[in-house]
Backbone as CSV, one residue per row, in Angstrom:
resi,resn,N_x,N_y,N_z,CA_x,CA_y,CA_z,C_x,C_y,C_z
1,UNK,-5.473,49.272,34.505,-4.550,48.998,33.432,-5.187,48.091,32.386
2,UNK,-4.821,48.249,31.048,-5.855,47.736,29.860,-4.923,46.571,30.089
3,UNK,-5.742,44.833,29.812,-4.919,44.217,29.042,-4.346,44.235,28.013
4,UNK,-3.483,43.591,27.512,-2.997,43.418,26.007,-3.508,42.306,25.305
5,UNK,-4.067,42.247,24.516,-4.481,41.307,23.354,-3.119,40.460,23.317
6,UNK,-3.106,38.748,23.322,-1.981,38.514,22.632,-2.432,37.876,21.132
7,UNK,-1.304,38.014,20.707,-1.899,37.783,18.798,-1.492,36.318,18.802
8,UNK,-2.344,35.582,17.969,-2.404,34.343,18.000,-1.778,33.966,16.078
9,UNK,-0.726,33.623,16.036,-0.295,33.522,14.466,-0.805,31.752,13.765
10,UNK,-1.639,31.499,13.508,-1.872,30.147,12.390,-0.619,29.988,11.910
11,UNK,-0.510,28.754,12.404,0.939,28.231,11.643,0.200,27.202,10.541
12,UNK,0.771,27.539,9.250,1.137,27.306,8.141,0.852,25.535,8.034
13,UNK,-0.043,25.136,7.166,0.210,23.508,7.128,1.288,22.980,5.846
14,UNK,2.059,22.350,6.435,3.043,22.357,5.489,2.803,20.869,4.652
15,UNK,1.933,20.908,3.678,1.747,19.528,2.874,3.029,18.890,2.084
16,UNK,3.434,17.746,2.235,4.275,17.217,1.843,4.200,16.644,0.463
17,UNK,4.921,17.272,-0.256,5.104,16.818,-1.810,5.172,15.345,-2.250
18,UNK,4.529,15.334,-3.054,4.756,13.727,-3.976,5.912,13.816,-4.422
19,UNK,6.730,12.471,-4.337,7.897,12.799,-5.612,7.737,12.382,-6.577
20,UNK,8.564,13.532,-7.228,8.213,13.728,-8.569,8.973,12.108,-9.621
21,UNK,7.936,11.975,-10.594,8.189,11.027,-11.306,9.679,11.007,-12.408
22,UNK,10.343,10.241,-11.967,11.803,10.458,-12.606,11.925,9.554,-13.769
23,UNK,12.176,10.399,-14.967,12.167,9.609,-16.052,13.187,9.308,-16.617
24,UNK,12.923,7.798,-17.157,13.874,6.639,-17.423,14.563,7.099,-18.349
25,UNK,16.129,7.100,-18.441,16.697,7.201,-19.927,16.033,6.868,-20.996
26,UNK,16.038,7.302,-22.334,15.149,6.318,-23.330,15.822,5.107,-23.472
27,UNK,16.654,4.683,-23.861,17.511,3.545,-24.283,17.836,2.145,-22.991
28,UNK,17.344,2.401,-22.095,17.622,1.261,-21.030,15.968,0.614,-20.758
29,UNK,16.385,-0.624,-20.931,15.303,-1.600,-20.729,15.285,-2.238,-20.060
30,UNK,16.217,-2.756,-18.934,16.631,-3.574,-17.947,16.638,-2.579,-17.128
31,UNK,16.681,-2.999,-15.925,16.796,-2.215,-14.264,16.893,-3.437,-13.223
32,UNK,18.469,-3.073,-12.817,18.780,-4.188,-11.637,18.850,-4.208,-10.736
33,UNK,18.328,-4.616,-9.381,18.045,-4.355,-8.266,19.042,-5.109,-7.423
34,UNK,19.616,-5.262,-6.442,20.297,-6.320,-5.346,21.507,-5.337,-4.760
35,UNK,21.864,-6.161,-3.596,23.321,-5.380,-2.819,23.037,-4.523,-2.313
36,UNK,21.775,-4.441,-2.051,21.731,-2.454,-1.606,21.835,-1.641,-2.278
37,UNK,21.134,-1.544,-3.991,21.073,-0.576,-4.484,20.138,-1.210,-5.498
38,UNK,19.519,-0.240,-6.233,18.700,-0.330,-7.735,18.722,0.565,-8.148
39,UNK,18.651,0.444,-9.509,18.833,1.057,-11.016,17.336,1.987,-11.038
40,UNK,16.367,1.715,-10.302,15.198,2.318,-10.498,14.187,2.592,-8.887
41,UNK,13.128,3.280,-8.965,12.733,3.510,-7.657,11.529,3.612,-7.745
42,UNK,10.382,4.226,-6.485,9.119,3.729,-6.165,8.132,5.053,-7.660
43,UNK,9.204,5.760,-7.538,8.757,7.029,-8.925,8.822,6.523,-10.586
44,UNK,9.190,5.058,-10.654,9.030,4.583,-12.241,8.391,3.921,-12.236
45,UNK,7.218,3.498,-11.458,5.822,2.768,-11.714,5.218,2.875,-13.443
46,UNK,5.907,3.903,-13.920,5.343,3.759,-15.436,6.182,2.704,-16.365
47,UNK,7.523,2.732,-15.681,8.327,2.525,-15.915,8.778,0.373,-16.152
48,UNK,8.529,0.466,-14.790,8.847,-0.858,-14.183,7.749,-1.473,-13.693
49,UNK,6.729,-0.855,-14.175,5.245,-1.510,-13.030,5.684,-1.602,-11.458
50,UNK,4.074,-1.750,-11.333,4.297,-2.006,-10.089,5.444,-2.652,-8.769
51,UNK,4.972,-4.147,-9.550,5.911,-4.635,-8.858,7.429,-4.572,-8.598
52,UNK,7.996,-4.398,-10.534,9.446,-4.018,-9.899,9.779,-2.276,-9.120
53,UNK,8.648,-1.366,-9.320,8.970,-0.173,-8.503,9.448,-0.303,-7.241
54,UNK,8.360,-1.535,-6.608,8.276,-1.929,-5.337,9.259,-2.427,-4.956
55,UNK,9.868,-3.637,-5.554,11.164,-4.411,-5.385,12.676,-3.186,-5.060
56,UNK,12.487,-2.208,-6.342,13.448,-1.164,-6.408,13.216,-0.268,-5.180
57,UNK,12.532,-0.210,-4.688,12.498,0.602,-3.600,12.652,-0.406,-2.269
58,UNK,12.165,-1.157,-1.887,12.284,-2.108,-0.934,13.962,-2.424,-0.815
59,UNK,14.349,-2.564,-2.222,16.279,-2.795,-2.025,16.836,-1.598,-1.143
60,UNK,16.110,-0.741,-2.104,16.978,1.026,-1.786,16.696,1.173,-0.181
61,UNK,15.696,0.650,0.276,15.409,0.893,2.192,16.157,0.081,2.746
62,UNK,16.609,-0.915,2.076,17.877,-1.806,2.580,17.221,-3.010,3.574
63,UNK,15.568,-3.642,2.968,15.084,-4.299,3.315,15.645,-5.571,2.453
64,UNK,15.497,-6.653,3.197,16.288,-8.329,2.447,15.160,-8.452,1.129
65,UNK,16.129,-8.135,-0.127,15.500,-8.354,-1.503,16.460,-9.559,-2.336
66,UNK,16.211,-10.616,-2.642,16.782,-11.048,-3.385,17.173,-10.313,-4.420
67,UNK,18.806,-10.421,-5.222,18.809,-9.600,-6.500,18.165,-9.765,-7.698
68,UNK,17.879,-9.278,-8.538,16.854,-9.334,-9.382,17.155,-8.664,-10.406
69,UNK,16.210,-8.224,-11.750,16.233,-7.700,-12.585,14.601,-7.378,-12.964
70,UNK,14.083,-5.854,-13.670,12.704,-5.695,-14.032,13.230,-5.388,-15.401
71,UNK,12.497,-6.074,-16.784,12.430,-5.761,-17.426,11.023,-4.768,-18.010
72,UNK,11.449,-3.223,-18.334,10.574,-1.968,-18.267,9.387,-2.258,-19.329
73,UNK,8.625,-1.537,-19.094,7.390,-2.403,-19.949,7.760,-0.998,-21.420
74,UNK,8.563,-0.573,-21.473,8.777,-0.301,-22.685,9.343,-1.450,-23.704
75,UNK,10.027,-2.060,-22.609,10.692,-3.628,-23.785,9.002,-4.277,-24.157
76,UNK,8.604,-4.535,-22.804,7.544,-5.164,-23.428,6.464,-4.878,-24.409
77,UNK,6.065,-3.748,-24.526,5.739,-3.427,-25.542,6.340,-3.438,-26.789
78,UNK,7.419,-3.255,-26.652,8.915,-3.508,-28.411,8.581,-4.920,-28.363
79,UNK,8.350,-5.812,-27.364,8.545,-6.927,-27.709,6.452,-7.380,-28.689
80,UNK,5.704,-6.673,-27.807,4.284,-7.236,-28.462,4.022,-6.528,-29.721
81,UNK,4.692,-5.296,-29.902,5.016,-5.026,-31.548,5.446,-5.238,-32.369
82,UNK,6.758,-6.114,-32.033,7.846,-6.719,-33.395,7.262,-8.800,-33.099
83,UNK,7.250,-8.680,-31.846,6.934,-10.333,-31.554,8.233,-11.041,-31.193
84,UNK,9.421,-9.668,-30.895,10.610,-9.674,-30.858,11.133,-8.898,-30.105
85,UNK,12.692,-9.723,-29.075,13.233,-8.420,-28.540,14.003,-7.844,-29.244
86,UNK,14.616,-7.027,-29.546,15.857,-6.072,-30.548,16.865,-6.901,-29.988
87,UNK,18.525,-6.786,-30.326,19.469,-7.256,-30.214,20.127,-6.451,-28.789
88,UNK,19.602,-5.118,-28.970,19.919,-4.403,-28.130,18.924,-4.269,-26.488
89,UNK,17.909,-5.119,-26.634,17.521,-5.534,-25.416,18.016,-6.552,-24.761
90,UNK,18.154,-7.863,-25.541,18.698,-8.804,-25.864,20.060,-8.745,-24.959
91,UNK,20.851,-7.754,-25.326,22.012,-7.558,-24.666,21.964,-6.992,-23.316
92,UNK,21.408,-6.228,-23.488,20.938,-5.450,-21.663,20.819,-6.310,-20.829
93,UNK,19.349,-7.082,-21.284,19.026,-8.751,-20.618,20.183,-9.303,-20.103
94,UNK,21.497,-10.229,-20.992,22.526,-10.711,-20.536,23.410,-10.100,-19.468
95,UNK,23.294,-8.641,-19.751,24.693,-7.639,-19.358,24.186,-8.013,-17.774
96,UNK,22.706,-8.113,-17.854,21.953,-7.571,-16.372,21.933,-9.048,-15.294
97,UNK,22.117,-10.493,-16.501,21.693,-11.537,-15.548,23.768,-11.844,-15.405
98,UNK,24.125,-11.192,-15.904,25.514,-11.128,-15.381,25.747,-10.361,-13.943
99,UNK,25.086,-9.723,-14.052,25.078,-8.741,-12.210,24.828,-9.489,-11.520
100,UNK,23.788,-10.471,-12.045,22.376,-11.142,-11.047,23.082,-12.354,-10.785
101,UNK,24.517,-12.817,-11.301,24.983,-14.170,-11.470,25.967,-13.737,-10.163
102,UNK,26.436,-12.589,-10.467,27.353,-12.033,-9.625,26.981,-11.410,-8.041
103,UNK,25.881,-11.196,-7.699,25.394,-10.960,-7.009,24.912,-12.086,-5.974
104,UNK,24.621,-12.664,-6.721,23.905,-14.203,-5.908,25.170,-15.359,-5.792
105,UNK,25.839,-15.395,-6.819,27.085,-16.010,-6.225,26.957,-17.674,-6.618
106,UNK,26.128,-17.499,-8.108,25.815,-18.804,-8.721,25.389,-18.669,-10.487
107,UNK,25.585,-19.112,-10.753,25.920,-19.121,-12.257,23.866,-19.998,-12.874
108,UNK,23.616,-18.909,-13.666,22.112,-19.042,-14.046,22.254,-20.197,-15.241
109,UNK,21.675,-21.232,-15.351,21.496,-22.329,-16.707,22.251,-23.412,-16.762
């Protein structure tokens, strides 16, 4: 009686995707992090630099982050071009250390 060959199938390497880089509204310059959540994540490194990517993601894993705020280096650049923030960063800024006042459970100044 012949044997039978058994067929041997290569399974497939399944490479795991980068995620994809998620881009920032144009108009927001602030991104606030605390409570178990942030405004931004480990995919706006263009965004927030490094460090606050890191911070924003470290909240989102629900590791102990103090609350915080990253201001996006798009402000900073508005700011090394005019030598100024706009009124409308300006405001974000406040809107955001109002979270951060509220969050921490102490009043900033």
């Amino acid at each position: 009686m012949p044997k039978t060959a058994k067929k041997t199938v290569a399974k497939k390497s399944v490479a795991k995707k980068a995620p994809v880089a998620r881009q920032a509204r144009t108009k927001k310059y602030v991104y606030f992090f605390g409570t178990g959540k942030a405004d931004g994540d480990r995919t706006m490194k263009d965004t927030l630099g490094g460090k606050g990517a890191g911070l924003a993601e470290m909240t989102r894993a629900g590791l102990p982050v103090p609350p915080g705020l990253t201001i996006s280096t798009q402000a900073c650049n508005l700011y090394q071009i005019g030598q100024k923030l706009t009124a409308e960063i300006e405001a974000e800024i406040l809107d955001n250390v109002a979270k951060l006042e509220k969050a921490a459970g102490a009043t900033l100044g």
